[in-house]
C-alpha positions in Angstrom: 82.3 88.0 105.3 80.8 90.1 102.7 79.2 88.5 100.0 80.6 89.6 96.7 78.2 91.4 94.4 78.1 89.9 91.0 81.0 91.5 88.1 78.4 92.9 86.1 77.0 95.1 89.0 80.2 96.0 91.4 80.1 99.3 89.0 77.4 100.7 91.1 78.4 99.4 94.2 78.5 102.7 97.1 82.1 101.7 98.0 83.9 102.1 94.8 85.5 104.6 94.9 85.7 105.2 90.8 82.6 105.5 90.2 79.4 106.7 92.8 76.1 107.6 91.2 74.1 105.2 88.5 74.1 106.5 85.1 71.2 105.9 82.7 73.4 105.6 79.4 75.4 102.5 81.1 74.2 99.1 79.4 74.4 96.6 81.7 72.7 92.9 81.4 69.0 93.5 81.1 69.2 97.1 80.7 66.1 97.6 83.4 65.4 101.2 83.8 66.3 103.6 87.1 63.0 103.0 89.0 64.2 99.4 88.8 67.8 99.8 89.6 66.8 101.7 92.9 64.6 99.0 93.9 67.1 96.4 93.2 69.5 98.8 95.3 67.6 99.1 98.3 65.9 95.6 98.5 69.8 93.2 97.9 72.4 95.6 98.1 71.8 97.0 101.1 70.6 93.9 103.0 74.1 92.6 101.3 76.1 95.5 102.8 74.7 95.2 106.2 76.2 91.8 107.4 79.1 91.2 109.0 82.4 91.8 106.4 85.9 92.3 107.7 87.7 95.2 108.0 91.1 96.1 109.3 91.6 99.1 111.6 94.5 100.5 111.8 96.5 101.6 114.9 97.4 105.3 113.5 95.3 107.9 111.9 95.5 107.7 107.9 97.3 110.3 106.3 95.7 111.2 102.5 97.0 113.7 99.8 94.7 116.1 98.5 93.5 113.5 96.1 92.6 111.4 99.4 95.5 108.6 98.2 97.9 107.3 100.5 100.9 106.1 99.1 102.0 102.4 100.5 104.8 101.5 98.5 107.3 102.4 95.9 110.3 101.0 93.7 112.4 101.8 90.8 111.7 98.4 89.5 114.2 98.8 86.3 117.4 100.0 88.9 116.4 97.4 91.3 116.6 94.3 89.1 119.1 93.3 86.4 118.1 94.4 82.9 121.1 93.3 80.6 122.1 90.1 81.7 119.6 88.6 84.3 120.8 84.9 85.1 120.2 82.1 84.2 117.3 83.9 81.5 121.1 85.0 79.8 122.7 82.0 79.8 121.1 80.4 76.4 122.9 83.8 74.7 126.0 82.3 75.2 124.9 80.0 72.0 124.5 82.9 69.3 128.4 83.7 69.0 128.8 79.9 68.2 125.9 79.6 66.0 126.6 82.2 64.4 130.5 80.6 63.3 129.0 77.7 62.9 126.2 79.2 60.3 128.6 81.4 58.3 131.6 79.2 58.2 130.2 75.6 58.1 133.4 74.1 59.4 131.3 71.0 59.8 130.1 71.3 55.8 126.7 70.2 57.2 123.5 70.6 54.4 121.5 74.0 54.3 118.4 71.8 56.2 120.7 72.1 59.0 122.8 74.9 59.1 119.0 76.9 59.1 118.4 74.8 62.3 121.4 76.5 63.3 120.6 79.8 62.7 116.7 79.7 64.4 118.2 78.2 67.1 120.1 81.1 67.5 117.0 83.5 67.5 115.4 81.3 70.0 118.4 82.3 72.6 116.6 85.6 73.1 113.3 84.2 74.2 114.3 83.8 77.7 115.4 87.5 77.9 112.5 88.8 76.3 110.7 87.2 78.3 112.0 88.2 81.2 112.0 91.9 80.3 108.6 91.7 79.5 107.5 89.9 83.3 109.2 93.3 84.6 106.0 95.2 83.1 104.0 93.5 85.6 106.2 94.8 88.8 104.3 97.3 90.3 106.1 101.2 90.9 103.6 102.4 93.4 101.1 101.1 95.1 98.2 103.6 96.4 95.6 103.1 99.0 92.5 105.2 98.1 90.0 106.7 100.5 87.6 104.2 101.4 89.7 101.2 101.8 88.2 98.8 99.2 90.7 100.0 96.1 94.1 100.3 94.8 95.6 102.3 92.7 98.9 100.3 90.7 101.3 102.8 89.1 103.1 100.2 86.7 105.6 100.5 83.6 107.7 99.5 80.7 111.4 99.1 79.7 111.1 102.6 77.4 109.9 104.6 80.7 105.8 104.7 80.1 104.1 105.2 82.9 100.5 103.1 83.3 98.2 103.1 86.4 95.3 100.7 87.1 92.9 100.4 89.8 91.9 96.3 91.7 89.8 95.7 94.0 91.4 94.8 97.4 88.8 91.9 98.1 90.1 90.4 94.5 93.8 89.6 95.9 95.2 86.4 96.3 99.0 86.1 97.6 100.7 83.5 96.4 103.7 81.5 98.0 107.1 82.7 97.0 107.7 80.6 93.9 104.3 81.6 92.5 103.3 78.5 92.1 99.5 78.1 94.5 97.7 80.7 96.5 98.3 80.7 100.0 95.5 79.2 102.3 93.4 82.0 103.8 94.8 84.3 101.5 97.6 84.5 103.8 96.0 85.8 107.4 99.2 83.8 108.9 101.9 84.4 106.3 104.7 86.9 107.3 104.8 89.3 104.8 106.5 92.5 106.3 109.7 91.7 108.4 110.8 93.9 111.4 112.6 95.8 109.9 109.5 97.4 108.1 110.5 95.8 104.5 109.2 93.3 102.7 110.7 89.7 103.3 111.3 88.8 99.6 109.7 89.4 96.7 105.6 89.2 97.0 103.3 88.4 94.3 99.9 88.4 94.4 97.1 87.3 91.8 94.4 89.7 91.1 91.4 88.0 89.3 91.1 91.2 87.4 93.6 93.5 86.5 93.3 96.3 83.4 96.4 96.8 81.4 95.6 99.3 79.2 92.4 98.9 78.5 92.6 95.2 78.3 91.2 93.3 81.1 92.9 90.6 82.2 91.9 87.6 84.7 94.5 86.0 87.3 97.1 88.4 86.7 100.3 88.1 88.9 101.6 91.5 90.1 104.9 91.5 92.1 106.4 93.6 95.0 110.6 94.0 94.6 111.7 93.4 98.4 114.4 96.5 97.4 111.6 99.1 97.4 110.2 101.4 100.1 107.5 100.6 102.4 105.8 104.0 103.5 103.4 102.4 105.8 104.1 98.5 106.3 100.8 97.9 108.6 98.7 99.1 105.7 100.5 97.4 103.4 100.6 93.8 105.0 97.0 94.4 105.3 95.9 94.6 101.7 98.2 91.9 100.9 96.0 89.3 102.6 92.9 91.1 100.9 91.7 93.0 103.9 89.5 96.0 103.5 90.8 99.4 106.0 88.9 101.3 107.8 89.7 104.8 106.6 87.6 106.6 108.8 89.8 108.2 111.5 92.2 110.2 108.7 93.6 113.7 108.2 94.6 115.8 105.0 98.0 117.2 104.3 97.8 120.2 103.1 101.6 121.8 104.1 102.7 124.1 101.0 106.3 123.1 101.4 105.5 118.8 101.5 102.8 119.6 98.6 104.7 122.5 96.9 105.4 120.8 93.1 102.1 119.0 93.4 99.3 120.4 90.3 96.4 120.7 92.9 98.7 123.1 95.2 97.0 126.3 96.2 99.3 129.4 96.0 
């Protein structure tokens, strides 16, 4: 396996895809200058590059956009699962008609201590559904391959319809078992993931250890896959679910006008 270069220096790394070339401006720890930083590079990086890591080949060529992206999966996550009254997170609403009799009326003639315990508790009712809403920010729209096989790109959104993308690292996933409770051993290498039928088996999450959500980085984050989506390539896909890296050498560019035609990079 490949070892892992540390957080602070992955930045410059020759796979990553966001970002090639060392900039002088960057402050990193230590701050040494580029005479250093090329040393460094050529003396650990590239004696860390050069062992053995693994890769997954593919059986079929790659087929990239013009942005070299290849599109793995997508889902209308907020047609797909129930918005309004999700069970059981809808259940404790059930409460707020009664409360709210029992707060305004005071058939029971109980002291104001109480009928404000009353009333809170009927607020409290909609912290299951709030919460639930909010877990649907973290169900991923589309999930991208990028050329190079080490990244992802994770088009993701909210209730109101904004649209946020975010880029992981593939060798940073860790699937977890269906109930999301531990990470499965190996990162999965022997768990079924993609059925026959080309779809996902249920609903997958996986933990990244670091995810970006607008701006805000966040460790260990749990991203799910709705099993009611499409699956564009499934082989690719069950790949970089168990954290393995694809070889995106033997590829080829689409470039057909009328598949391409409403895209902003089209040339007419």
């Amino acid at each position: 396996m490949l070892r892992r270069l540390p957080r602070s220096l992955r930045l410059f790394s020759s796979n990553n895809p966001m970002k090639h070339e060392f900039e002088e401006h960057y402050q990193y720890p230590g701050n040494p200058s580029h005479e250093e930083f090329q040393q460094w590079y050529k003396n650990t990086y590239h004696q860390e590059c050069t062992q053995d890591k693994v890769v997954f080949k593919p059986k079929e060529q790659i087929e990239f956009n013009r942005e070299g992206e290849a599109i793995l999966y997508e889902c209308d996550v907020y047609r797909v699962n129930p918005i309004y009254t999700p069970f059981p997170h809808a259940v404790p609403m059930l409460w707020i008609p009664y409360g709210l009799y029992l707060y305004l009326e005071n058939p029971l003639g109980l002291l104001w201590n109480w009928q404000s315990m009353i009333l809170t508790s009927c607020i409290a009712a909609l912290y299951p559904m709030t919460e639930y809403i909010w877990s649907l920010r973290y169900h991923i729209n589309r999930l991208t391959l990028l050329r190079g096989g080490t990244t992802l790109k994770v088009e993701y959104s909210n209730l109101t319809g904004n649209r946020y993308l975010s880029w992981i690292y593939i060798d940073e996933i860790n699937l977890l078992s269906k109930d999301k409770v531990y990470k499965l051993p190996d990162k999965g290498s022997d768990y079924k993931v993609i059925g026959d039928d080309g779809n996902l088996v249920h609903n997958t999450s996986i933990q990244v250890a670091h995810f970006v959500d607008i701006g805000r980085n966040q460790e260990d984050c749990i991203l799910t896959l709705n099993k009611q989506a499409k699956v564009h390539n499934p082989e690719l896909l069950s790949a970089v679910l168990r954290a393995f890296e694809v070889e995106t050498g033997n590829f080829r560019i689409n470039t057909l006008h009328t598949e391409r035609w409403f895209e902003p990079t089209t040339n007419i």
